[in-house]
C-alpha positions as CSV (number, residue, x, y, z in Angstrom):
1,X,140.0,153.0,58.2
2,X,140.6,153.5,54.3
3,X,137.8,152.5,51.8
4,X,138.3,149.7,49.5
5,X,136.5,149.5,46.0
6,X,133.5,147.9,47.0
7,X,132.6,144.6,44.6
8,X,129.6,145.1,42.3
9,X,126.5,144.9,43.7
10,X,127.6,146.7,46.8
11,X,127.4,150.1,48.1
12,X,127.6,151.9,50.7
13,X,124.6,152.9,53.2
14,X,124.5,155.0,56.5
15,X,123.2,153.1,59.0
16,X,120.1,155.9,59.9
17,X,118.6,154.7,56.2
18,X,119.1,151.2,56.6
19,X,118.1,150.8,60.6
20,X,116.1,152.3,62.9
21,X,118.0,153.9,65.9
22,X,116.6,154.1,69.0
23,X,118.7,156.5,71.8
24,X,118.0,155.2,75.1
25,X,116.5,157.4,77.6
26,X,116.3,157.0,81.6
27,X,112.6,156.9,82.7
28,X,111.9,159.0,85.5
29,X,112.3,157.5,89.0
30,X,108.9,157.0,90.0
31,X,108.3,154.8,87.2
32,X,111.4,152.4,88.7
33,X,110.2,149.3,90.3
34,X,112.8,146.7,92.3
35,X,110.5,144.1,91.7
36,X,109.4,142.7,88.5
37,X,106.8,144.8,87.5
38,X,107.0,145.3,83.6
39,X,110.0,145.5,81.7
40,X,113.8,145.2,82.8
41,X,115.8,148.5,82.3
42,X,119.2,148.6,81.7
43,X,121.1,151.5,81.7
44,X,124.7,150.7,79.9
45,X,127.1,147.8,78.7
46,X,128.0,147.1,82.7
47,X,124.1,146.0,82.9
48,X,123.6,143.5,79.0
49,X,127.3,142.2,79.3
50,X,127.6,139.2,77.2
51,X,124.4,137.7,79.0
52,X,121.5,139.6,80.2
53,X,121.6,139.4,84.2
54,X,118.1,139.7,86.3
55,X,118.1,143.4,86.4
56,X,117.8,145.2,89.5
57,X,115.1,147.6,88.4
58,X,112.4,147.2,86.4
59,X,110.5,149.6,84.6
60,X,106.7,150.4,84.5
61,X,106.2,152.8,82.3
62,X,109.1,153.0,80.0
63,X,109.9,156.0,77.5
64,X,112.3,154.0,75.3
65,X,112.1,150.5,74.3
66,X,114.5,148.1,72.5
67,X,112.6,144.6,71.1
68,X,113.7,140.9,71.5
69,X,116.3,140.7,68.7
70,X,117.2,144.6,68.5
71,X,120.8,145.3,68.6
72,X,122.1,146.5,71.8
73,X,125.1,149.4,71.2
74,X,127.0,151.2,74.1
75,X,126.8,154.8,73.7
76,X,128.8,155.6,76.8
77,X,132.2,154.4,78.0
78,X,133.0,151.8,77.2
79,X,132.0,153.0,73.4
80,X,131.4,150.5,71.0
81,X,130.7,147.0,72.5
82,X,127.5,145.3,71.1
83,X,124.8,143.0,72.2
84,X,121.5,141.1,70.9
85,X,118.7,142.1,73.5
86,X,116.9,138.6,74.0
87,X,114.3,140.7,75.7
88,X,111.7,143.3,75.4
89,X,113.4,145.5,77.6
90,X,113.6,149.8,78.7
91,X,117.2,150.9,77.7
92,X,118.9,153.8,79.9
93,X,120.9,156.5,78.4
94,X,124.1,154.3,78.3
95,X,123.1,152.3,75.7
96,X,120.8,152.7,72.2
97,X,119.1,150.0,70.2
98,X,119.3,149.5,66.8
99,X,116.7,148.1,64.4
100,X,117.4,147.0,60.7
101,X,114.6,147.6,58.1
102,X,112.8,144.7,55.9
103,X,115.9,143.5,53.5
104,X,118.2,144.2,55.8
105,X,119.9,141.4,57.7
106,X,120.3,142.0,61.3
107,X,123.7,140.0,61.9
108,X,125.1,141.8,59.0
109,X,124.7,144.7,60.5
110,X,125.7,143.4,64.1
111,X,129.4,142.2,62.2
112,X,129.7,145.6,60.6
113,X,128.8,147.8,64.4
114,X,131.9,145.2,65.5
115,X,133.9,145.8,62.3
116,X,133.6,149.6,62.7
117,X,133.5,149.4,67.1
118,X,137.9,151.6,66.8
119,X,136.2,154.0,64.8
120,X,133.0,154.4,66.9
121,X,135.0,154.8,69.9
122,X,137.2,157.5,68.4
123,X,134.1,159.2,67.9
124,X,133.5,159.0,71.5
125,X,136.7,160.1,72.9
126,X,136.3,164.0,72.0
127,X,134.8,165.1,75.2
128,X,135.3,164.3,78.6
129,X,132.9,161.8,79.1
130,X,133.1,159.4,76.5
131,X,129.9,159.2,74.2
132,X,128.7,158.8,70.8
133,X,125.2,160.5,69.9
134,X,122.5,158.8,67.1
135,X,123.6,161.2,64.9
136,X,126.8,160.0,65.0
137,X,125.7,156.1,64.5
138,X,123.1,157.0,61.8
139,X,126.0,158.8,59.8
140,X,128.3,155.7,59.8
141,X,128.5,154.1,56.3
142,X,128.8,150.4,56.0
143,X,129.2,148.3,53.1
144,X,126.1,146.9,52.3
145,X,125.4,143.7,49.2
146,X,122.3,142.3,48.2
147,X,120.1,140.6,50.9
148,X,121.4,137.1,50.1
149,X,124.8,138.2,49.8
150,X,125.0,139.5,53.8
151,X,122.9,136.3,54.7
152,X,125.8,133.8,52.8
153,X,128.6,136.4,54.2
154,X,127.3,136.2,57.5
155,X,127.0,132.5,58.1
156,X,130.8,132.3,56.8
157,X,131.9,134.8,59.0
158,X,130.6,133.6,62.1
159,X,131.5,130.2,61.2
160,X,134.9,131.2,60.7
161,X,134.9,133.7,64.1
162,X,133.2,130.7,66.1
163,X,136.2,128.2,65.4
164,X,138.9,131.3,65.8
165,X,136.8,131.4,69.2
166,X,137.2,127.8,70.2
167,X,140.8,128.3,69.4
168,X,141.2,130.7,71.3
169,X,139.7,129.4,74.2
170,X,142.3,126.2,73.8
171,X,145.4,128.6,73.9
172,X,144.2,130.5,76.8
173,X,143.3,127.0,78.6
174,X,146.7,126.3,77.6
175,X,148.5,129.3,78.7
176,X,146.8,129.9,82.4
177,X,148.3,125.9,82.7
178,X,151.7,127.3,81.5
179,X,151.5,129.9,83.6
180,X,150.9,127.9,86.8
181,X,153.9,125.5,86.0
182,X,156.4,127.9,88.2
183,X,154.7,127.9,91.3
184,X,153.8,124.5,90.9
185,X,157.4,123.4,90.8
186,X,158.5,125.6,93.3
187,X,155.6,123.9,95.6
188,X,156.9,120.2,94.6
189,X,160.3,120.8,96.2
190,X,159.6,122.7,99.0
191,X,156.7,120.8,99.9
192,X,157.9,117.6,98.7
193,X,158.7,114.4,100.5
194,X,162.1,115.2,100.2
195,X,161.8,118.7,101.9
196,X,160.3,117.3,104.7
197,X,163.2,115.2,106.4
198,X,165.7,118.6,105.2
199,X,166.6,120.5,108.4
200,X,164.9,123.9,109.4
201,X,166.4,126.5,110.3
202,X,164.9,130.2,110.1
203,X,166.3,132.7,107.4
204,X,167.3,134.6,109.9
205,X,169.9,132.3,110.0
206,X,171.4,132.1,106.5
207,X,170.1,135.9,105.4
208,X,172.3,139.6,106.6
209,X,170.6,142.4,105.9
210,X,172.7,145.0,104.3
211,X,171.8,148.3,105.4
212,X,173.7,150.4,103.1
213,X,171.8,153.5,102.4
214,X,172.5,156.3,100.0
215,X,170.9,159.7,101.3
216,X,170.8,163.0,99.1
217,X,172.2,165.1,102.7
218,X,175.3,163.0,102.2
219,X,175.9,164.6,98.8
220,X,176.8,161.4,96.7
221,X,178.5,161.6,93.9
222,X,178.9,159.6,90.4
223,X,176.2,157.6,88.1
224,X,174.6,154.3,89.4
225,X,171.9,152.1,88.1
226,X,168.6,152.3,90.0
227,X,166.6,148.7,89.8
228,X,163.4,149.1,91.4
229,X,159.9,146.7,91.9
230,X,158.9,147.9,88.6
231,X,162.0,146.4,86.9
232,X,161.8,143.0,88.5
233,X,159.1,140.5,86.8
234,X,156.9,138.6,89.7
235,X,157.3,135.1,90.4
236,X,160.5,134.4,87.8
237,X,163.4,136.7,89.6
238,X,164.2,138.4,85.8
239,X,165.1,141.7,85.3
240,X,163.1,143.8,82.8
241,X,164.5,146.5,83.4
242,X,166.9,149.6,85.2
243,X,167.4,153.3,84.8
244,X,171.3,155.2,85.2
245,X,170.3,157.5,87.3
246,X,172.9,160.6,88.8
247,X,173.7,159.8,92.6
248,X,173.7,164.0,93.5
249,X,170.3,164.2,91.9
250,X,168.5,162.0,93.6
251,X,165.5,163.4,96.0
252,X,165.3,160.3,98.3
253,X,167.0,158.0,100.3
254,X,167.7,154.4,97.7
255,X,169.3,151.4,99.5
256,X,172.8,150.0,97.8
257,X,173.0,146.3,97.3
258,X,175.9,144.4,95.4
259,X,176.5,141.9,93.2
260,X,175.1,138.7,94.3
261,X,172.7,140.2,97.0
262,X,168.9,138.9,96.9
263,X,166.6,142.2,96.2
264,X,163.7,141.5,97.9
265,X,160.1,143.6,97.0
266,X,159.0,143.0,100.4
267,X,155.6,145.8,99.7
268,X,152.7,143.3,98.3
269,X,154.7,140.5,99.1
270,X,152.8,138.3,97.4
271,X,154.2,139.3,94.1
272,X,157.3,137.6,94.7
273,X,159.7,139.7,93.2
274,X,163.0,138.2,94.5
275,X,166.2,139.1,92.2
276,X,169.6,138.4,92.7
277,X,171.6,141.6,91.5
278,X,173.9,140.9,88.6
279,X,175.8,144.4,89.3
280,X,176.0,146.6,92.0
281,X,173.6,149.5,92.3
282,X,170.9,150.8,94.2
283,X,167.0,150.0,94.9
284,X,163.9,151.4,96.4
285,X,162.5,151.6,99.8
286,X,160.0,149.4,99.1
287,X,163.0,146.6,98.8
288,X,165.0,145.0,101.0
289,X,168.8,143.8,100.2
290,X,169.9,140.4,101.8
291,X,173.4,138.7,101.2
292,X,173.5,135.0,102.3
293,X,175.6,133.0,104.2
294,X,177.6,130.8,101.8
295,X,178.8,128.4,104.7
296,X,174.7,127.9,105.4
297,X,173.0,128.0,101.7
298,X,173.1,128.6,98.1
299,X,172.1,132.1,97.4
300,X,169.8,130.9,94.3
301,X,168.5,127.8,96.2
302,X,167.4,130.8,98.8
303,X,165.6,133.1,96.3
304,X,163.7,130.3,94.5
305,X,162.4,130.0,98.1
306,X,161.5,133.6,98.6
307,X,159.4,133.0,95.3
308,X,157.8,130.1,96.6
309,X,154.3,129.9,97.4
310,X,155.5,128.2,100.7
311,X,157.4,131.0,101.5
312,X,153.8,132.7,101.1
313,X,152.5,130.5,103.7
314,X,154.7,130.3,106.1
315,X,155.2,134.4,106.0
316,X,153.2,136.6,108.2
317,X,152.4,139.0,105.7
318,X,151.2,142.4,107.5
319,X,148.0,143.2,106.7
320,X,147.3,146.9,108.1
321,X,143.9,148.7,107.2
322,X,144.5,151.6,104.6
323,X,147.8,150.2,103.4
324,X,149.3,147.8,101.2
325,X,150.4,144.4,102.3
326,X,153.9,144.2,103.8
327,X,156.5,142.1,105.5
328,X,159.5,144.0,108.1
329,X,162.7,142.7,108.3
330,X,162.2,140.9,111.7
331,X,159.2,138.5,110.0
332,X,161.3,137.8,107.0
333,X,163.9,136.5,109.3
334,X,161.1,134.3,111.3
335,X,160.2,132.3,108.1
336,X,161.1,127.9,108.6
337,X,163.2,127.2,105.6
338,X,164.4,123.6,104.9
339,X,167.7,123.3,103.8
340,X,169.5,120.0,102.4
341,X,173.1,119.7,102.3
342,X,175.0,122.8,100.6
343,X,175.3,120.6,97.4
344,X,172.0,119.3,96.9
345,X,170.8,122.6,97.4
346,X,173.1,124.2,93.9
347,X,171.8,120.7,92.1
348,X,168.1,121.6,93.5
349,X,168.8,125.0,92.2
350,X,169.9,124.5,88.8
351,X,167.1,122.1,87.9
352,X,164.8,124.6,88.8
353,X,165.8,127.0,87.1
354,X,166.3,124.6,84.0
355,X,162.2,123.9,84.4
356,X,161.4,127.4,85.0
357,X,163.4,128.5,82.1
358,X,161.5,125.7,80.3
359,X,158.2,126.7,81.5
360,X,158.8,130.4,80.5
361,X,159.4,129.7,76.7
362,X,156.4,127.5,76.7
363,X,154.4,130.6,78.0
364,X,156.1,132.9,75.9
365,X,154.9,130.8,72.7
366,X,151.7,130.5,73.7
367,X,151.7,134.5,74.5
368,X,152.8,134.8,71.3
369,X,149.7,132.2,69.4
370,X,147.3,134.3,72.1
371,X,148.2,137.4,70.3
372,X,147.8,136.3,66.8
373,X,144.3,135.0,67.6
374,X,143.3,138.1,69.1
375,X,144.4,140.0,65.8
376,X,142.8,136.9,63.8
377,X,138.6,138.0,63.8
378,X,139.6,142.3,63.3
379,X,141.0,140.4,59.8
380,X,138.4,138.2,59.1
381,X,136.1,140.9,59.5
382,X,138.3,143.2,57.1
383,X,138.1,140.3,54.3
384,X,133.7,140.2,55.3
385,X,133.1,143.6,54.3
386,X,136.3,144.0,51.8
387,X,133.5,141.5,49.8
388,X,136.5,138.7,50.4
389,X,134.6,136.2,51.8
């Protein structure tokens, strides 16, 4: 992080001669109590959080102790993240408290432990176990004004980082709402009134599966592009992705599917990664490759369904201890789907895949808002203790 000429007045100050640091330190077990008996212990950031929790242990004789007020700092991984103890509390070796002199405001230094948390947790990544000592927090320089300067500083700066906060929030609100749009239209025309007077029939019925296999004893020959679950984005049917891969190099068996055949993840089913191949090419063995009947149904009007959460429902999704969630070919063909007249279901088709398409942009801009605003307080704390504020 490069050093900007500090305005006049300021300077710069390590954080040992400005604060009090206070390395926590695990009592030893016979002073642990799991009722509360004197003061709560917590060992690390998993235990402060954003809100104290009732601890599980408390301590009764205590070697180190941070003060109501006293910054909380997480000195193991995850390095960096900081706290307000709103106890009196015993803090473990995970974490170490930090206490400003007289003339020295405490959420000035709080913003600067934030503003500096990348560079803390580089100094933390050197050894296995990532860790930052007191030496290392008493050597960090901060900027440092005049008493009244951090107090004025400080109340514009969280002002400002409050209101980014709230913005936040609203985008996030916003986005999860995006987010949910696809399923919920997928739900409102398979589980619609309309649906419900559409005749069943299983997809059994309307899906072959193709069993083309390519197998490295059979010595193929020639490039081909390999599309596997990774490629395929859950819940939309887009490709984001393929590799070329060499058909005599491969060191597996890949199934072949062909233009226009439904590529079905059918390992963690759930995900709903359906795609209808746009080329020819092969897949993994964790997918399974479908063409459809075009006398029965509409091949997109099908996948949309396979993405459905009714699909969800209605499948029985294999649930086998000590593996991953999965559907075989002989359940998939067992699934009810209702299925209007050939027509309707290309117009049902192409109006959801208008709204989807909709949907997505909507989620994309708001993806797009999110990240900004998650950039936004690392630059309001640049302008803070750039003197900017």
């Amino acid at each position: 992080m490069s050093e900007q000429k500090l305005p006049q007045g300021w300077n710069r100050e390590k954080l040992g001669n400005i604060c009090q640091i206070i390395a926590g330190q695990s009592p030893p077990s016979h002073t642990y109590r799991k009722k509360p008996e004197g003061l709560p212990f917590f060992q690390g950031k998993a235990d402060f959080g954003d809100k104290h929790p009732v601890p599980r242990i408390w301590c009764v004789a205590p070697i180190k102790v941070a003060l109501a007020g006293d910054i909380l700092i997480s000195v193991r991984a995850p390095v960096g993240p900081t706290n307000v103890a709103d106890v009196e509390c015993c803090i473990g070796r995970g974490l170490a408290a930090i206490r400003p002199q007289k003339g020295i405001h405490r959420d000035w230094v709080l913003s600067a432990l934030k503003y500096y948390e990348n560079l803390l947790a580089k100094l933390g990544s050197g050894s296995t176990f990532a860790a930052i000592t007191r030496t290392d927090l008493e050597s960090l320089e901060i900027p440092l004004p005049p008493l009244e300067e951090q107090k004025r500083i400080t109340a514009v700066l969280n002002e400002k980082l409050a209101a980014v906060e709230k913005a936040r929030a609203a985008v996030q609100a916003q986005l999860e709402a995006a987010q949910a749009l696809p399923a919920a239209c997928l739900r409102e025309v398979f589980e619609g009134e309309a649906a419900a007077k559409w005749p069943r029939k299983r997809l059994g019925d309307v899906l072959r599966l193709r069993k083309e296999i390519v197998h490295p004893r059979n010595n193929p020959q020639g490039p081909a592009v390999f599309v596997g679950l990774e490629h395929i984005e859950s819940g939309t049917g887009l490709r984001t992705g393929s590799v070329h891969v060499e058909m005599s190099e491969l060191t597996g068996r890949k199934p072949r599917f062909c233009k226009g055949d439904i590529v079905y993840g059918y390992l963690r089913p759930y995900l709903n990664k359906v795609w209808i191949a746009e080329f020819d090419g092969l897949c993994s063995v964790d997918q399974y490759v479908y063409s459809v009947n075009s006398d029965e149904a509409d091949t997109e009007f099908v996948a949309w369904y396979m993405r459905s959460p009714t699909y969800l429902t209605r499948a029985p999704i294999g649930l086998t201890p000590g593996q991953l969630p999965r559907i075989r070919t002989d359940e998939v063909a067992t699934v009810a789907i209702n299925l209007p007249p050939l027509a309707e279901q290309k117009r049902i088709a192409q109006k959801i895949g208008e709204q989807i398409s909709t949907a997505l942009k909507i989620v994309q801009t708001l993806r797009e808002q999110f990240e900004i605003m998650e950039g936004t307080p690392s630059a309001i704390l640049r302008q803070a203790f750039n003197g900017e504020l």
